[in-house]
Each structure stands twice: as C-alpha cells, then as structure tokens.
C-alpha positions in Angstrom: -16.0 26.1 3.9 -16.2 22.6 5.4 -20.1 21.2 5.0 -21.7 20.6 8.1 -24.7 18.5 8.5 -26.7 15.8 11.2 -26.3 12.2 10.7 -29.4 11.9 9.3 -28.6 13.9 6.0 -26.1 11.6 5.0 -26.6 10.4 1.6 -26.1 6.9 0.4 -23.4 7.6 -2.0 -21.8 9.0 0.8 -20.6 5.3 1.6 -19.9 4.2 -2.1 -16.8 3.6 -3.1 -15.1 6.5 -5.1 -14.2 6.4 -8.5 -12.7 9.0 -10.6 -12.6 7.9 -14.0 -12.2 5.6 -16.4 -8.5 4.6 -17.8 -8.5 1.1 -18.7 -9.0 1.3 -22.3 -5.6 3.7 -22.5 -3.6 1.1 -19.7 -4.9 -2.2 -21.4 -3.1 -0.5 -24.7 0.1 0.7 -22.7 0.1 -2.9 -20.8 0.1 -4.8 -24.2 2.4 -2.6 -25.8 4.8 -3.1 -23.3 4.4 -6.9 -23.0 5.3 -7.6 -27.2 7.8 -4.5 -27.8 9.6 -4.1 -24.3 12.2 -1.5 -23.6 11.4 0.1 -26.8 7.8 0.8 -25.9 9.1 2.0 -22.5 11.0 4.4 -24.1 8.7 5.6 -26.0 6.1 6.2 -23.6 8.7 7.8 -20.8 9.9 10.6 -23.8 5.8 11.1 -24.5 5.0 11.2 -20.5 7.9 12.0 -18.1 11.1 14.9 -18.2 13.3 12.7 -19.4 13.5 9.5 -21.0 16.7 8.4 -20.4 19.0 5.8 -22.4 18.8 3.2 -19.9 16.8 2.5 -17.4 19.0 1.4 -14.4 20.0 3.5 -11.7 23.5 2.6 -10.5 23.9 1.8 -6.8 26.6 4.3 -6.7 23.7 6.8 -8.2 21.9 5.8 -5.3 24.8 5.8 -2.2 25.4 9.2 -3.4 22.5 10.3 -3.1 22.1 9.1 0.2 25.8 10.8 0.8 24.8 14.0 -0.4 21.5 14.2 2.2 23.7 12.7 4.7 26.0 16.2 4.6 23.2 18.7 3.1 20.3 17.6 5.5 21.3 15.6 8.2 18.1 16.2 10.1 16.3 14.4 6.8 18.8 11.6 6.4 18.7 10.9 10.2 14.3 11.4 9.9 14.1 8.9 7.2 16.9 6.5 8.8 14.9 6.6 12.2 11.1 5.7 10.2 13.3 2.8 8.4 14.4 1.5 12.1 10.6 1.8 13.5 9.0 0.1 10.3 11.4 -2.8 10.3 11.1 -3.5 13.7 7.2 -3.6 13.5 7.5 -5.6 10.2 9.7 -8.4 11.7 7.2 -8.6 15.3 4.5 -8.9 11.9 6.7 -12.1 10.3 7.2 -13.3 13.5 3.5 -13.7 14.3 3.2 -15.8 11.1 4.3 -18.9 12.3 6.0 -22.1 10.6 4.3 -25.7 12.3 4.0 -29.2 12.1 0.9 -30.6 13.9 0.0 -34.7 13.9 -4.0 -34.5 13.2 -4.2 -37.7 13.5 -1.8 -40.8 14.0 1.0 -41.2 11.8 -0.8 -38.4 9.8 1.3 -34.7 10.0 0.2 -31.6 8.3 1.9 -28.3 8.4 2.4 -24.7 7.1 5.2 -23.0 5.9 5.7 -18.9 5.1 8.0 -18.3 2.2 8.8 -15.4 0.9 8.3 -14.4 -2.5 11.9 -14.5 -4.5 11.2 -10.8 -6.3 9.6 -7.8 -5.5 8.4 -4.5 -7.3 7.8 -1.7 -5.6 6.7 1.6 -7.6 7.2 5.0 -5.9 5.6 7.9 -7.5 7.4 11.3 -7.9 4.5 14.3 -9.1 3.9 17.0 -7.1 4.6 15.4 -4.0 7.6 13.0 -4.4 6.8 10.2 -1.8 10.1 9.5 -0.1 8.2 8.0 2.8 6.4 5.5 -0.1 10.6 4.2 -0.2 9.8 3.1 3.7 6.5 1.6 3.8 7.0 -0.5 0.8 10.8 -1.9 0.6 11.4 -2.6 4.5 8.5 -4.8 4.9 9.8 -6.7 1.8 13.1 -6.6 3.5 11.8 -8.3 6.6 10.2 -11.0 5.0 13.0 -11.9 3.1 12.4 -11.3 -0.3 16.1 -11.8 -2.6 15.3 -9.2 -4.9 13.6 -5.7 -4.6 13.2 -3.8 -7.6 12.1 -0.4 -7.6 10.7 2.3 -10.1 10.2 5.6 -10.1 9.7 8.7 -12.8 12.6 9.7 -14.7 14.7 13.0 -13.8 17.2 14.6 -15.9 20.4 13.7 -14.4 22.7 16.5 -12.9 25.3 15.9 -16.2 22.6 16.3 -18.5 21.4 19.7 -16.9 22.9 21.9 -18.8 22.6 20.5 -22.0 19.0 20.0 -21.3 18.2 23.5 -20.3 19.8 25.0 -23.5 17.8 22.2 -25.8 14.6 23.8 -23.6 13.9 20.1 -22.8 13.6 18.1 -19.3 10.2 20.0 -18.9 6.8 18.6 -18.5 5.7 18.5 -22.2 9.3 18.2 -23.7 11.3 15.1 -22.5 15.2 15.1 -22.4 16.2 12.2 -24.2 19.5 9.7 -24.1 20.8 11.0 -20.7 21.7 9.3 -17.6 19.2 7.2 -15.5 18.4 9.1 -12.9 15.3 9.8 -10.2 13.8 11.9 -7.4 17.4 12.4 -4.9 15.4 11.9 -1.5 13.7 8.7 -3.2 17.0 7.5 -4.6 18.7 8.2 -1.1 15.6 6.4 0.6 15.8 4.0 -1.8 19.7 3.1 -0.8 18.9 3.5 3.2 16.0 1.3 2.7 18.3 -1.7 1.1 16.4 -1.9 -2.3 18.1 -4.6 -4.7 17.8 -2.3 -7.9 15.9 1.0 -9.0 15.1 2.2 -12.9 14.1 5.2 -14.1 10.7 4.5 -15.3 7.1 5.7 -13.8 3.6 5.5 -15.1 1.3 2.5 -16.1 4.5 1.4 -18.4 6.6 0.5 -14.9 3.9 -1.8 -13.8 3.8 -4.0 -16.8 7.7 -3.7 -16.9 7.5 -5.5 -13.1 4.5 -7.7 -14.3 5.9 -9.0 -17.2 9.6 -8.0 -17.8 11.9 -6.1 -20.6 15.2 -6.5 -21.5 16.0 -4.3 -19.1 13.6 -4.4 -16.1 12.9 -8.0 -14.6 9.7 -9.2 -14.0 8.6 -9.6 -10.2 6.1 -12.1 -8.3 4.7 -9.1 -6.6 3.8 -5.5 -7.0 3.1 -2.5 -4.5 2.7 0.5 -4.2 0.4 4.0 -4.6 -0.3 5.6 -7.7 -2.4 8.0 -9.7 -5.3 6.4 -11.6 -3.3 4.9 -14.6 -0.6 3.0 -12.2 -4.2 2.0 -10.4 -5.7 0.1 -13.2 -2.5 -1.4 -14.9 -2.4 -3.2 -10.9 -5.5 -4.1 -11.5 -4.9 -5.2 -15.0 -2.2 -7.4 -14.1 -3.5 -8.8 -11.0 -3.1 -12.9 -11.6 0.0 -12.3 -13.3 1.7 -11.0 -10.6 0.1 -10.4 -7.1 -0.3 -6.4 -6.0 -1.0 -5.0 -2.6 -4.6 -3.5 -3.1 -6.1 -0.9 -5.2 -5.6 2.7 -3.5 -8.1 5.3 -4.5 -8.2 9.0 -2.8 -6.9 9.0 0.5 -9.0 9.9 3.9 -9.3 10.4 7.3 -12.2 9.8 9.6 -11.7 11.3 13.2 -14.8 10.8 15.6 -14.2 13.5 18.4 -15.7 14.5 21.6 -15.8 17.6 23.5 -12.3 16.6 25.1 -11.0 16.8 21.8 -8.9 20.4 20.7 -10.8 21.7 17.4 -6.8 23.2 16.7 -5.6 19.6 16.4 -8.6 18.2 14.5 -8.9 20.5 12.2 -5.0 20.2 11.7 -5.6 16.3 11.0 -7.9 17.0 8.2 -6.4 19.4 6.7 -3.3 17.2 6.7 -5.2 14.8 4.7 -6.9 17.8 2.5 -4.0 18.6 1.3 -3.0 15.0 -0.2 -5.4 15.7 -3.4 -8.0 17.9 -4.6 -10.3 14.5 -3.7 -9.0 13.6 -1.0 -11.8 13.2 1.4 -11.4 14.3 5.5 -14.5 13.8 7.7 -14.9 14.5 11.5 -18.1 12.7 13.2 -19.1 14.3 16.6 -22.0 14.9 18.9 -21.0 18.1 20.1 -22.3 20.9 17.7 -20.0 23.8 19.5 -17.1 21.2 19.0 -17.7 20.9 15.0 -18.5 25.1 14.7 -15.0 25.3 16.3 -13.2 22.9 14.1 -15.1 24.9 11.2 -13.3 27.9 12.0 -10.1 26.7 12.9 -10.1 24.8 9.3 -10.3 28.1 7.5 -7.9 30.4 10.1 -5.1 27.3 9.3 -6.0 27.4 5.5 -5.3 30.9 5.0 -1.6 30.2 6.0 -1.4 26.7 4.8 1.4 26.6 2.0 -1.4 23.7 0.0 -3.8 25.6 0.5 -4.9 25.6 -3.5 -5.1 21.7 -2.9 -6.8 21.7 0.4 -9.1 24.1 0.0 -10.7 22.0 -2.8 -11.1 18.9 -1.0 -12.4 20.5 1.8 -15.1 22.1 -0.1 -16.1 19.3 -2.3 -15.4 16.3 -0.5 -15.0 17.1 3.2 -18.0 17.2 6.2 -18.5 17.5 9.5 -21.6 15.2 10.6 -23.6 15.7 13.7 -24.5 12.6 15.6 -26.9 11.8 18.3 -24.2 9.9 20.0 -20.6 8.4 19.7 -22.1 5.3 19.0 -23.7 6.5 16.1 -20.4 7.8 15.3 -19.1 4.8 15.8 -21.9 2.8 13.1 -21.6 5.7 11.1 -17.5 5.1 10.8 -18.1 1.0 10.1 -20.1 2.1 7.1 -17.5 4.2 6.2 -14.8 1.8 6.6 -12.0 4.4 6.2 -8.6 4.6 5.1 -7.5 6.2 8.3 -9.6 6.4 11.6 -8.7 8.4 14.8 -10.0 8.0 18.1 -10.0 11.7 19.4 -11.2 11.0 23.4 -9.5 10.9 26.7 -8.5 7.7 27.6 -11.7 6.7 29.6 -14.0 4.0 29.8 -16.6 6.1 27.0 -13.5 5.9 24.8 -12.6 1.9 25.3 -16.6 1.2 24.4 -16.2 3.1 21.0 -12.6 1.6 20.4 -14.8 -2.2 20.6 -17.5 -0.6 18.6 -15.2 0.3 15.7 -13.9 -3.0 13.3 -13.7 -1.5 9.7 -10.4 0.9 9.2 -7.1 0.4 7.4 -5.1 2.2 10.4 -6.8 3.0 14.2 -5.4 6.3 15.5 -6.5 5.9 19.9 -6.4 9.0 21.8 -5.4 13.1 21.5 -1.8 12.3 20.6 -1.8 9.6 18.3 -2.0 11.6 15.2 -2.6 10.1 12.0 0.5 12.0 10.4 2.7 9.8 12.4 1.6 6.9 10.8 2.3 8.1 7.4 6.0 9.0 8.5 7.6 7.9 11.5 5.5 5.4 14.1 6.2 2.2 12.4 2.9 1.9 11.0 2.7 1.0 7.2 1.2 3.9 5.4 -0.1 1.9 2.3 -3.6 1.2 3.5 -7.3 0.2 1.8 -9.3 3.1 1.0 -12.9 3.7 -0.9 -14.2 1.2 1.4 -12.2 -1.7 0.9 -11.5 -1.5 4.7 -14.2 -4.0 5.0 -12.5 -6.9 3.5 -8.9 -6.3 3.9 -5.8 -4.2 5.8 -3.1 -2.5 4.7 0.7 -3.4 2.9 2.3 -5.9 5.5 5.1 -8.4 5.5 2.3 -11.2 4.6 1.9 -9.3 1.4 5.8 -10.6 0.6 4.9 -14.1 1.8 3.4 -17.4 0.7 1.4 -19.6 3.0 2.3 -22.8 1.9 0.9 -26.3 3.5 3.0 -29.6 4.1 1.8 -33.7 4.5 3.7 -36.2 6.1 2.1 -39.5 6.1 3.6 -42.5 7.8 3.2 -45.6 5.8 0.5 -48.2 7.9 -0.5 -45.3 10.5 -4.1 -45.2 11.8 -4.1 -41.8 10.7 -2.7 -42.7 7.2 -5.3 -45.6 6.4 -8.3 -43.4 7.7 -7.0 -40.2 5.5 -6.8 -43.2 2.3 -10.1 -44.9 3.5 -11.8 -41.4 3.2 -10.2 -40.2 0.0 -11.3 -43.6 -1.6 -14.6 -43.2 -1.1 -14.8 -39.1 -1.4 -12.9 -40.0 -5.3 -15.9 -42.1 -6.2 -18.7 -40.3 -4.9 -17.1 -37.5 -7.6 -16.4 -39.7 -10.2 -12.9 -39.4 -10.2 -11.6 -42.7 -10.6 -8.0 -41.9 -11.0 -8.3 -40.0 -7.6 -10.4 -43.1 -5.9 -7.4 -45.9 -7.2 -4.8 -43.9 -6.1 -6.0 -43.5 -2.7 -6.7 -47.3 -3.2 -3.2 -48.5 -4.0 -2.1 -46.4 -1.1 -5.1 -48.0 1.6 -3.9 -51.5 0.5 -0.3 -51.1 1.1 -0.6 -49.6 4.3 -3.6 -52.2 5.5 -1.0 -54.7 4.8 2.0 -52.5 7.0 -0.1 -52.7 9.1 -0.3 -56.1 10.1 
C-alpha cells in the first residue's frame, strides 16, 4: 500500500539525493584493468559477468540489418513503433541543433568575435540489456548523435549467445547467467541490434558492464575510444561514467528513475495511478509520488494502485517500490504542490489539470524537472517511447542544475576572433590586454599585446 501523508510530514531526506551503494572501489579496479590489458581484460570480465563472452567483440552490420529484417517480417507493428519514435526524436533533435546557432558579431570596430557548434567526431553510446532490454535507450541516445553530426557512433551492449552457437551452448549447459558461453559469435539483444541498425549507429560490440565504458573511454584493440559517453545503467556502468568523466565527457549520472504528478480533482485517479505505476515498475527503487490537495482524490488513486497491481504482469517489481519508495502527499494548496515539486526537482513531472488559468499559474510556478508532462493526456510514458522527447533525463535531484541527453551533449561550443590590423576596436582590445598583462604580472602576455598595440597604432596613421 502506497504511504499517504500531509505536506507537513515530509522528511528532509525526502529531498536528498538517492544513493544506493557504494561500487567504486570494484569499477576503479575494472576501469584500470581495462586501460593496461585491453581486450583481454574485456574478455575476461564478459565470461565472469555476461551469457556469453564471445571471441570478438564486433557485431557485423549484416548481424544488425538482419535483425532489423527479421522484426520487419515477425513484428511489423514493432519495426514500424520503433521506426516512427526514430522519425519524432530526429525531428525534435534537429529543431534542438537548429536553435544552437553559428555567428559572427563585430563588438567593436575592426574587432569580430564568434561562436561555432561542432560536433564531437565519436560517440559511445551504451544500451543495457537485463531484465528489461531498453530498445527505446537505441532511440534516445544514437538519433540525437545522428542529428548533430557526429562521424562515428559506437554502441555497446551485453553479450548474447548467438543463434549458431545455441545448440552447442545448451548441450555444454552454458549461455546462462552464472556460466558464460565462450568463443562464439558477437551477438546482442535482436530488438537493440535491429534498433540499433534503424537508428543509423556506425558500429555495435558485444560488450556490457563497467568494462564497455572504459573500452569507449579509453579504447582496446578492438573497441575505439570515443570523445563522448551516454547512456543509462545500473550502479557499476554509473560510477565507471563518473570515473572517467574528464577523459571523455558523459551525459549525466542517472540514479533510480521517478515520476512526480501534482493532480487536482479534475484529474482521473485510473490514469494517475496508471502513471505511477508505470514508473514503479522500472525498479524495486524506483520512486513515483503524486502531490494533491484533494484527500478523496489521493484515497482514490490509493485504491486504484492496488486494483491495477493485482493484474499488473511487474507486479513483484512494482509492488516494492510502491511500498518503500512511493507517497501520496497532502497539500494545503497546488502551490505548495508546486514548492513542494521545485524541492523535489524530479526526473519526470506531470501537470495533471484541465487546461485553465489555475493550471497555467502552477505550470510558471514549476522550474526544476528533467521532462514537463501539461495536462490529462500528456502522459509521461509517451515521452519514454514515442513523443520525440529524449528519455535520458537527470534524476536524484540533479534537475536543479541541468536537463536531460540533447543534441548539445554531441556538440562543442567553440569561440572565434577576427581582428583587423589598425581597427579602433583592435587597438582598444591591445590597449586593454597590455595593461590587464601587467597588472597580473604576466609579462609575456603584456609584450605580446604590446608588439601588437604598436603595429597597429602605426596602421593606423
């Protein structure tokens, strides 16, 4: 049973950020290993960890068009589902590169300074495959990279045995969690492979876990390294981003997932309950939260959560994040809803009103969420799959300081300066720079400004 309670039970550590356990001794010893030995650490590691640890580590395309082929003619309703989120998420991602524009302005005379957005020449993108093999990761993490430009995208993904090594793996009792197949083909996940091919990824390897990101971070003999890495995780894939943060850049830090939903009595307790059970069922510690002010509204929801659950196919999953982690709060108002939300700063936050003017004053109120979800039919599930919406958003908090995977994750905001020689602009910016150099002390700074100022006082005659 969901917990109920006012506003003004909250407890502080309500509004911490979450963590759920310490890794980084074990993923600073995986992250080195793989740095000095390579593709024979990786192997190592995938025939300890994963199904299969196959001979080599590279997918073939034609792996991956097959795969693609085969959902084409088996599930067509799939194929065309995944095709269609690809067309939605590329066409927000290039309206998102188009907003980051490329200028040339003259500051002062003679004296022209610009910006320039480059992408980045190679991506990695990591897709996990446990319980829940994220095929719709494959879309919210290549097609932005796609749309900036990037030359290279490089996937990876958990091993699977391959479809030749079946049979010889059943009979050996291996390509089992706790007995890894070893020497087969490179193979993966088929819905992430055929994503993976839809999507227009450069190259995909067979290779999950903590190991994958230092093989993108700082390269094997077989995996290149990348400028960039994205992409969700479980704890250990977590800290090796964090690990190797400066070496390459990363997206964010992703902890549990959650939902916020601040409803009124417009809202239908089927629907909201549906929402957070959606996100319930992501992770035993996956946190859902509805704020309201209308107590027959939350005993509603209540109710609804557990008639849903009973017949909910997660329900093992969802049952235990709605127990531990999940709450309905009471508020005086919406616009303590609203404060109580900012605090929050949530992963995902919907707006469960009529559109009317009580709901426009909360949607001004609210600044601190990784995706908004306005109105009754904007439910948060279509941002996960099929809205155009990047999935991959800040959670535990982080909200505050920073939004979700974007095409400016795949870029670089560079600056430019064009001076002309004897400008007014020129002699100022030398003028300035002169002086600025010796009040620091930096005589090497001050004379080369000098040598500049004096040949363009005398241009400028």
């Amino acid at each position: 049973m969901i917990t109920i309670q006012k506003a003004s039970e909250i407890e502080e550590s309500f509004f911490d950020g979450r963590d759920f356990g310490n890794s980084i001794d074990t993923v600073r010893d995986v992250l080195k290993d793989v740095k000095s030995r390579k593709d024979a650490a990786l192997h190592e590691y995938s025939a300890k960890f994963d199904v299969s640890s196959p001979a080599s580590f590279e997918i073939p395309m034609e792996t991956l068009k097959a795969a693609a082929d085969k959902m084409k003619k088996d599930n067509p309703q799939l194929y065309n589902s995944l095709c269609y989120s690809h067309e939605l998420a590329l066409k927000f991602a290039l309206k998102q590169k188009d907003s980051f524009d490329d200028f040339e302005v003259e500051l002062a005379e003679g004296l022209f300074t610009g910006q320039k957005n480059i992408p980045v020449d190679k991506a990695g993108v990591y897709v996990p495959a446990g319980r829940f093999p994220l095929v719709s990761t494959v879309v919210m993490t290549v097609t932005p990279a796609v749309a900036a430009g990037v030359k290279e995208i490089i996937l990876c993904t958990p091993p699977r045995v391959h479809p030749d090594d079946a049979e010889q793996a059943k009979n050996s009792g291996a390509g089992v969690p706790g007995k890894s197949f070893t020497g087969g083909k490179p193979y993966a996940d088929e819905n992430i492979m055929a994503a993976a091919y839809i999507c227009g990824v450069t190259k995909a390897y067979a290779c999950g876990g903590a190991q994958a990101i230092a093989a993108l971070a700082f390269g094997t003999e077989s995996i290149p390294h990348t400028d960039v890495i994205v992409g969700p995780g479980n704890k250990f894939v977590a800290e090796a981003k964090r690990l190797v943060y400066g070496t390459v850049g990363i997206d964010m830090l992703a902890g549990p997932t959650e939902v916020f939903i601040i409803a009124d009595s417009s809202a239908n307790p089927q629907w909201v309950a549906a929402d957070l059970l959606a996100q319930a069922e992501h992770d035993v510690v996956a946190q859902p939260v509805l704020a309201t002010p209308d107590k027959a509204l939350a005993e509603r929801v209540s109710q609804e959560i557990e008639k849903q659950l009973e017949t909910l196919e997660t329900k093992s999953t969802a049952s235990q994040s709605i127990e531990n982690f999940g709450r309905i709060i009471i508020t005086d108002s919406l616009e303590q809803a609203a404060e109580i939300a900012n605090r929050k700063a949530p992963e995902h936050l919907e707006i469960a009103m009529e559109d009317t003017p009580e709901q426009k004053k909360i949607l001004s109120l609210v600044h601190n969420y990784g995706s908004l979800f306005i109105g009754h039919n904007s439910a948060e599930v279509f941002g996960d799959y099929a809205a155009g919406l990047n999935h991959t958003l800040p959670t535990s908090g982080s909200a505050r300081f920073t939004g979700g995977l974007s095409v400016r994750v795949f870029l670089k905001t560079v600056t430019t300066l064009r001076t002309v020689a004897g400008s007014k602009g020129g002699i100022d910016s030398a003028r300035a720079a002169e002086q600025l150099g010796i009040a620091e002390g930096l005589m090497g700074h001050a004379n080369s400004a000098k040598l500049r100022l004096d040949s363009f006082l005398e241009q400028a005659k």
